[in-house]
C-alpha beads as a LAMMPS data file, in Angstrom:
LAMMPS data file: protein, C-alpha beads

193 atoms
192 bonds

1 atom types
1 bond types

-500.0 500.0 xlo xhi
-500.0 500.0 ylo yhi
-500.0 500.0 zlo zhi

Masses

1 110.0

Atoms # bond

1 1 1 -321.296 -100.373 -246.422
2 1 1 -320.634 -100.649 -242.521
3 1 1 -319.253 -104.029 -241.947
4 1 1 -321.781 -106.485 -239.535
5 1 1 -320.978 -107.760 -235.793
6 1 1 -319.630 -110.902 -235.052
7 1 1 -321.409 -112.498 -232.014
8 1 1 -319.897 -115.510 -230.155
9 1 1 -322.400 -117.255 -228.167
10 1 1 -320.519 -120.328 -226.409
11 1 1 -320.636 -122.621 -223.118
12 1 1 -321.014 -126.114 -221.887
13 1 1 -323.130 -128.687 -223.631
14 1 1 -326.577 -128.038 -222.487
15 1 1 -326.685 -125.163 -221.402
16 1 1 -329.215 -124.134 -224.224
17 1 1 -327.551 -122.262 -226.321
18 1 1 -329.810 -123.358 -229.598
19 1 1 -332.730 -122.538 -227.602
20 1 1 -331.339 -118.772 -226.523
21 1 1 -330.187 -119.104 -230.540
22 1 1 -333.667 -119.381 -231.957
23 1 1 -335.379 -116.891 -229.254
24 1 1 -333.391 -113.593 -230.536
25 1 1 -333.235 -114.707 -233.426
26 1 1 -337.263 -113.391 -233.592
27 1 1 -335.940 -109.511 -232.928
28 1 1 -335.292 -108.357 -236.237
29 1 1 -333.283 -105.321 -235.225
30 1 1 -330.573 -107.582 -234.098
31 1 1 -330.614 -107.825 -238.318
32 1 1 -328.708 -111.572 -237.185
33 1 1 -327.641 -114.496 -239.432
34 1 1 -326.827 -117.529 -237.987
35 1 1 -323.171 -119.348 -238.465
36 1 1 -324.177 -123.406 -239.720
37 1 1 -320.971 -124.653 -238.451
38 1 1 -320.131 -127.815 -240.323
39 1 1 -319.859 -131.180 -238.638
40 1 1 -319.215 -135.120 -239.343
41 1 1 -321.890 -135.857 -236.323
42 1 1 -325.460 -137.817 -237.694
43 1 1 -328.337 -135.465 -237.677
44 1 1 -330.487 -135.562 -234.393
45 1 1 -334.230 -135.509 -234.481
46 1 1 -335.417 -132.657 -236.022
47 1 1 -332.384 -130.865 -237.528
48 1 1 -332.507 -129.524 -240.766
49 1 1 -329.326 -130.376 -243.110
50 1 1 -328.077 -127.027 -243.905
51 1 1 -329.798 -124.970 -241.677
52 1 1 -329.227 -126.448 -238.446
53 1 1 -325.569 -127.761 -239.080
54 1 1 -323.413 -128.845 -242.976
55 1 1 -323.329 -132.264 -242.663
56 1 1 -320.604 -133.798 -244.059
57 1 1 -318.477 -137.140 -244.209
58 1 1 -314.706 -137.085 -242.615
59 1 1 -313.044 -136.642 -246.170
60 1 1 -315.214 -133.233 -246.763
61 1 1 -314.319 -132.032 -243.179
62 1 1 -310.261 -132.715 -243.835
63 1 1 -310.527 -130.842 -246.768
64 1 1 -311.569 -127.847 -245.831
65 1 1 -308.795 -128.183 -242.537
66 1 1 -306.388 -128.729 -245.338
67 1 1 -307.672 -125.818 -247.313
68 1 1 -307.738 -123.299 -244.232
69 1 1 -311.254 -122.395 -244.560
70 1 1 -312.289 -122.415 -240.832
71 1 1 -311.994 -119.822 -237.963
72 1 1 -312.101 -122.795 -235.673
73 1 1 -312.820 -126.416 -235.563
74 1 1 -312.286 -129.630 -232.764
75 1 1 -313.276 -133.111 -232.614
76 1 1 -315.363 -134.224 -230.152
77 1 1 -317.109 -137.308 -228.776
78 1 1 -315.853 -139.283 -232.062
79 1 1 -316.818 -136.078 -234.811
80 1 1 -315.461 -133.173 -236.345
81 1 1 -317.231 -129.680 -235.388
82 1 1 -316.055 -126.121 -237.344
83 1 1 -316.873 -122.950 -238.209
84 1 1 -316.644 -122.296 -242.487
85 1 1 -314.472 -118.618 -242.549
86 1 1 -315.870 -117.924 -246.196
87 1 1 -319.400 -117.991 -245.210
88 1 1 -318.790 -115.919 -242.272
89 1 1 -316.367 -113.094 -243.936
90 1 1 -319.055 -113.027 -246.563
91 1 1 -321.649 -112.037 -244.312
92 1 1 -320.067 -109.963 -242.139
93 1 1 -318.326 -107.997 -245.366
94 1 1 -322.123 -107.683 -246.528
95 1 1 -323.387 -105.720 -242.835
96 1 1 -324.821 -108.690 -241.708
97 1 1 -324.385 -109.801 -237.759
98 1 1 -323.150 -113.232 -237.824
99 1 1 -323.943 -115.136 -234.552
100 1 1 -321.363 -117.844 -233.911
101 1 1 -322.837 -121.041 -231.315
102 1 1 -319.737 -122.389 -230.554
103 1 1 -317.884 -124.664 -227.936
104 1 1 -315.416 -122.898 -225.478
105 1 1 -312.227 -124.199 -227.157
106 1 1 -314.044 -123.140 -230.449
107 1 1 -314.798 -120.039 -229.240
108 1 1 -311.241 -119.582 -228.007
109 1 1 -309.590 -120.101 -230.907
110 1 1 -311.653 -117.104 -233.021
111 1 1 -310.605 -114.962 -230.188
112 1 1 -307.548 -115.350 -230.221
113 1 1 -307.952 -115.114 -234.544
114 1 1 -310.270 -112.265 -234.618
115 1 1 -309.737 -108.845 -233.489
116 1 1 -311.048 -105.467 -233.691
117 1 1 -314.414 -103.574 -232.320
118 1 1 -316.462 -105.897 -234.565
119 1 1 -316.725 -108.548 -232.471
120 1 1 -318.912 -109.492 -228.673
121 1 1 -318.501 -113.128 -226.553
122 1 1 -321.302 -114.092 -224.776
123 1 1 -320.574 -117.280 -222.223
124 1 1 -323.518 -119.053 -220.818
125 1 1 -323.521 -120.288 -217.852
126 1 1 -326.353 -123.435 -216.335
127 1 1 -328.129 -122.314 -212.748
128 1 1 -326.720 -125.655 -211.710
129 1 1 -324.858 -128.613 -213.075
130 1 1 -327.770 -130.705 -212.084
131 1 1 -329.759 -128.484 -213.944
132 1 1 -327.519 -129.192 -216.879
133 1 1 -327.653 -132.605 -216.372
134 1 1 -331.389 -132.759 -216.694
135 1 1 -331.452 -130.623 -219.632
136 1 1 -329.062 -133.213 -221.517
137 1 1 -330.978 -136.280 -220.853
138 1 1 -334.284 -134.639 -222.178
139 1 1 -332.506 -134.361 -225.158
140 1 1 -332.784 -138.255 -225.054
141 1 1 -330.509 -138.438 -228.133
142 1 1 -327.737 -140.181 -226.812
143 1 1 -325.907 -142.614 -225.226
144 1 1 -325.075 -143.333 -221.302
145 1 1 -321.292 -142.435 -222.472
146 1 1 -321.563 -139.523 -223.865
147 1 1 -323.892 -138.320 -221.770
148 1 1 -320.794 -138.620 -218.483
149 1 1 -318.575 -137.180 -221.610
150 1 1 -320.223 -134.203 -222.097
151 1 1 -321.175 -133.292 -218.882
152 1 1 -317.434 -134.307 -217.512
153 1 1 -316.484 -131.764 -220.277
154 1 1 -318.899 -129.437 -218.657
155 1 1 -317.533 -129.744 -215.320
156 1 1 -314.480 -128.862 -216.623
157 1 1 -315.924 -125.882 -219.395
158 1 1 -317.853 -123.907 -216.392
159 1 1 -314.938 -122.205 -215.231
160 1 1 -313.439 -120.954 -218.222
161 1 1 -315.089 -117.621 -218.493
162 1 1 -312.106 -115.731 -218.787
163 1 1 -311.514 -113.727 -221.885
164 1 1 -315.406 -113.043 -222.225
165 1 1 -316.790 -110.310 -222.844
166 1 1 -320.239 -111.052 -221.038
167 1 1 -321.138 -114.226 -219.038
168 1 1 -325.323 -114.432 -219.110
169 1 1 -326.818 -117.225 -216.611
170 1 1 -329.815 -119.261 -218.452
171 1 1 -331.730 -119.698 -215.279
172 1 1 -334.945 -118.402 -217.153
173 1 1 -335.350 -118.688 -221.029
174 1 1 -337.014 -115.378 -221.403
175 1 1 -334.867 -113.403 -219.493
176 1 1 -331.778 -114.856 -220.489
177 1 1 -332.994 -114.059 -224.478
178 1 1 -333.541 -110.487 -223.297
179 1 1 -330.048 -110.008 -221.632
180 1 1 -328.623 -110.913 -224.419
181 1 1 -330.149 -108.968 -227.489
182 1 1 -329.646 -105.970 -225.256
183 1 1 -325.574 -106.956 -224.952
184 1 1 -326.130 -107.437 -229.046
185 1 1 -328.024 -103.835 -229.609
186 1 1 -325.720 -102.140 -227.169
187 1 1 -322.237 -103.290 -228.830
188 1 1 -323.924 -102.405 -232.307
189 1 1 -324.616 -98.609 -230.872
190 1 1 -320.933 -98.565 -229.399
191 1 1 -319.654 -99.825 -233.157
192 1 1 -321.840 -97.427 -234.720
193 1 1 -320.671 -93.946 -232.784

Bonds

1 1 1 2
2 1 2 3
3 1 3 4
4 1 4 5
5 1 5 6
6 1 6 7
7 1 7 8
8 1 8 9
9 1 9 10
10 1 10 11
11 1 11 12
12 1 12 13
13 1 13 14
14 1 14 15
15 1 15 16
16 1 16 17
17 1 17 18
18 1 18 19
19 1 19 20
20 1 20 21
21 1 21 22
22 1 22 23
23 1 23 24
24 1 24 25
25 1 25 26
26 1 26 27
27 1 27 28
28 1 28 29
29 1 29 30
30 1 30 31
31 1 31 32
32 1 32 33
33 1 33 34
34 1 34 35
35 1 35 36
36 1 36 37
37 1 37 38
38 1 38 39
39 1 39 40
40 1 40 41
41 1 41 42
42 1 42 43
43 1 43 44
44 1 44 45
45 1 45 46
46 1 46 47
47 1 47 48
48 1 48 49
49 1 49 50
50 1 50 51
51 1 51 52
52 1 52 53
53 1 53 54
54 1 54 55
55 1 55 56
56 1 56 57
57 1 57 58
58 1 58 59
59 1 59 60
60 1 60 61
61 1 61 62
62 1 62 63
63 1 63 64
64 1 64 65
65 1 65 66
66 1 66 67
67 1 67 68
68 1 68 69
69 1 69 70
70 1 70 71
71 1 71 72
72 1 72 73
73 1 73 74
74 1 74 75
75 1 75 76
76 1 76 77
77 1 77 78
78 1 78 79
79 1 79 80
80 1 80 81
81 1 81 82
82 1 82 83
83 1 83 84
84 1 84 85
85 1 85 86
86 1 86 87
87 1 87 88
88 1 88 89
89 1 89 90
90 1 90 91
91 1 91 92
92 1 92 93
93 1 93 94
94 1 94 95
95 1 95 96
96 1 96 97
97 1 97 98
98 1 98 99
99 1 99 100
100 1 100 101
101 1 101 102
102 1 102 103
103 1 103 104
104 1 104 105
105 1 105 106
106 1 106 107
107 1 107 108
108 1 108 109
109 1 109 110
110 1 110 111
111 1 111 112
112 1 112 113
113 1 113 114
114 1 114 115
115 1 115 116
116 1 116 117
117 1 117 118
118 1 118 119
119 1 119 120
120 1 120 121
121 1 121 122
122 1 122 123
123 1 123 124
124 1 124 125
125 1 125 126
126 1 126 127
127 1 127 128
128 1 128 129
129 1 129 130
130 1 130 131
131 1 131 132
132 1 132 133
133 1 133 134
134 1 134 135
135 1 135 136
136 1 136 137
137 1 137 138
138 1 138 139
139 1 139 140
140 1 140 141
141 1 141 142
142 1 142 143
143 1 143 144
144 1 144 145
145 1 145 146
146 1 146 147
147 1 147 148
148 1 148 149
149 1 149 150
150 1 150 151
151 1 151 152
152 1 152 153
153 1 153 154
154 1 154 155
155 1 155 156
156 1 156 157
157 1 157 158
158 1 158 159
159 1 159 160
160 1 160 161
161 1 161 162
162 1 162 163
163 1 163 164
164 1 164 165
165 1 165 166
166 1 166 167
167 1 167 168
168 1 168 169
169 1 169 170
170 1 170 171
171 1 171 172
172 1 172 173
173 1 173 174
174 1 174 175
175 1 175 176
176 1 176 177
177 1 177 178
178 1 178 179
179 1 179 180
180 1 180 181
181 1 181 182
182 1 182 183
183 1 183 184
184 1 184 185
185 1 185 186
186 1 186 187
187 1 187 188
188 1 188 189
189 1 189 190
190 1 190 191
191 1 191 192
192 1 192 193
């Protein structure tokens, strides 16, 4: 059985990279699963345990660091965020595409893990940090602080494209989608030859 594609989809907070997430996740030839990464963070509205994210407490999180079983992880804002590596080998061993939405450092650390022709990075890149800004506050899930956190973080995240393979600008939801299944579909034709 031909082995699947990992896909890492990463870039600031905000930039809507759940939303670009759940739009290809509707073309079926992409043949996608999605990575739950685990984390320590409360649900927000409308997240699904165990579909949108593991949620776990701190002791859970520490023992799976302790146990290796993550191709990345960080702690931001106050919580633990990581990617489970048995999950993901499993998939990807059974010719699935496993599509990783992580943060940059995240993202940076399975580079620098994973190598091979099996693999694509996708950054995504806001029109506009005001843009970005707006986008966070809709979320109108959290606080004052970590709203200046994470778009401080941001500021910072926007110019760390290098070592991507693609960089895709989400200045228009449908467009951006569309980009991006066509970077998926072409790297799975280049895999395939």
């Amino acid at each position: 059985m031909k082995k699947g594609l990992l896909i890492i989809l990463s870039g600031p907070s905000g930039v809507g990279k759940g939303t670009i997430r759940k739009k290809i996740f509707k073309n079926k030839k992409l043949n996608l699963v999605y990575s739950i990464s685990m984390t320590t963070r409360k649900p927000r509205k409308k997240e699904i345990p165990n579909v949108d994210y593991y949620f776990v407490s701190e002791d859970i999180f520490k023992e799976n660091i302790k146990n290796d079983n993550f191709l990345e992880y960080c702690q931001f804002v106050g919580n633990y965020y990581g990617t489970p590596k048995d999950k993901v080998e499993q998939w990807i061993d059974n010719g699935k595409n496993v599509l990783l939405e992580i943060e940059i450092n995240g993202a940076n650390q399975v580079l620098s893990k994973v190598k091979g022709d099996n693999i694509v990075s996708i950054f995504l890149l806001p029109p506009s940090l005001e843009e970005l800004e707006k986008r966070i506050r809709l979320r109108k899930s959290e606080s004052e602080e970590v709203i200046k956190e994470r778009l401080e973080k941001a500021r910072r995240e926007i110019n760390k494209t290098e070592g991507y393979d693609y960089i895709v600008i989400n200045d228009d939801l449908n467009r951006a989608s569309k980009e991006i299944s066509e970077i998926i579909l072409n790297k799975l034709k280049n895999i395939s030859k």
